[in-house]
N, C-alpha and C positions, 0 to 999 in steps of 0.2 A: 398128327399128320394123316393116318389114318380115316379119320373119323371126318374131317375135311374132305378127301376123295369121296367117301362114301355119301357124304352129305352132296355134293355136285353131283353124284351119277343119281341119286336119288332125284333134288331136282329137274335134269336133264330129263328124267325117264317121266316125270311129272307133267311137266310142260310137254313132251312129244305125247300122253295120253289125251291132253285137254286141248290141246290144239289138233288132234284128229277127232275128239269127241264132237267140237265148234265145227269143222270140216265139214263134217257128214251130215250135222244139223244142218249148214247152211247149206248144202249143197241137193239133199234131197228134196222138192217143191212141186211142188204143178208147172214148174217150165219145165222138169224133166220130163214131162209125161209124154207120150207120145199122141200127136193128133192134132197139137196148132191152137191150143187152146182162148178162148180169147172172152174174161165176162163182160157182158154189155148191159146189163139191168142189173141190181140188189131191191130186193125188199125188205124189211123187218118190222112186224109189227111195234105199233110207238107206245103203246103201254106193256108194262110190268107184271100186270094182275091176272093175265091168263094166260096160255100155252105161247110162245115163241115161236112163231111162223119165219123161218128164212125162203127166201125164193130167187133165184138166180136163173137167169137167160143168159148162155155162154154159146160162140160160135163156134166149128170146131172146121179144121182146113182139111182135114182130110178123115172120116166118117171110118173108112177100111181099117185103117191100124191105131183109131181113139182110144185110149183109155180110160171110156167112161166111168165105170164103176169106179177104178180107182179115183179118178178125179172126185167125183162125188163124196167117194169117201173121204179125201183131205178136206173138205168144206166142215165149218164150224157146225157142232148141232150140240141142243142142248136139251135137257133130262125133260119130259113131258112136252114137250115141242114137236114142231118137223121141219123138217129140210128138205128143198123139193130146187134140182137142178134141172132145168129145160134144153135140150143141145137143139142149136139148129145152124145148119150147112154156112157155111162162110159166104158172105158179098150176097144176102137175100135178105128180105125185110123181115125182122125179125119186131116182136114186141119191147118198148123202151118203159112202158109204163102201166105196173106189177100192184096188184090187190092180192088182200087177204084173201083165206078161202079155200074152198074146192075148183072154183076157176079162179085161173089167176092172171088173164089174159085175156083181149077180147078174139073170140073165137075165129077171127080170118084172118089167124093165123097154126091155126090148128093143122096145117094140112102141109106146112115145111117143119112139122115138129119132128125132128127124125127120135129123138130118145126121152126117155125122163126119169131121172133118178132121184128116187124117193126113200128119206128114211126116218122113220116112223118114232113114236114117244119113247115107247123100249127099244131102238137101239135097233128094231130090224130094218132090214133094208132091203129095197129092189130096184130092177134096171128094167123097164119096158120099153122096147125099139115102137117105135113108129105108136103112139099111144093112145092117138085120135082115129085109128083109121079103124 
C-alpha cells in the first residue's frame, strides 16, 4: 500500500513537471514579443552547396516598444549562413519579392527601411536602425 501512494505522487509530480515544461514551450514565441509583428516575404536560397541565405520582410505596428533584436533572434539561422530580418512600418509598401545577395530588394524601397537585423556565419549578430540612410 505504501509503495502505491508513492508511485501516484511520484506520477502526479511527473505529469505537473512535463505539462509546465510543454507550457512555457508553447507559450513563449514571436506573438509574445512586443511591437505587432507581422512577416510578409521569406527567402531561402534553393540549393544545398553553398552558404544559407534566409531573408525575411516583417511589418512591425508600433516601431517605439519592438523587439527587434529579439525578434530576430528567434528566426532560424544556420552554421556558415546568414539571416537578415528587414522591419518596415506597418500599412506602407513594403518589398514582396526577395534575392540572394548583398541587396536583397529593389532599392525604392530603401528609404521606409526603419531596421535590419542581421546575423552573421559565426553566430554574431546586429541591429542597425534606419540602414539605408
Amino acid at each position: 500500500m505504501k509503495y502505491r501512494k508513492q508511485t501516484v505522487v511520484l506520477i502526479i509530480v511527473l505529469v505537473l513537471i512535463v505539462g509546465w515544461i510543454t507550457f512555457d514551450f508553447l507559450a513563449n514565441g514571436e506573438s509574445d514579443l512586443k511591437g505587432g509583428f507581422k512577416e510578409v516575404a521569406t527567402y531561402r536560397n534553393e540549393n544545398n552547396t553553398g552558404p544559407v541565405q534566409l531573408v525575411y520582410i516583417v511589418t512591425i505596428k508600433d516601431p517605439a516598444i519592438a523587439e527587434l533584436e529579439a525578434y530576430g533572434n528567434s528566426k532560424p539561422h544556420h552554421k556558415y549562413g546568414n539571416t537578415k530580418v528587414y522591419y518596415f512600418l506597418e500599412n506602407t509598401e513594403v518589398p514582396t519579392k526577395l534575392s540572394p545577395g548583398i541587396v536583397n530588394f529593389d532599392k525604392k524601397y530603401n528609404a521606409s527601411c526603419l531596421a535590419l537585423y542581421e546575423k552573421g556565419a559565426m553566430g554574431n549578430y546586429g541591429l542597425t536602425k534606419h540602414p539605408f540612410r
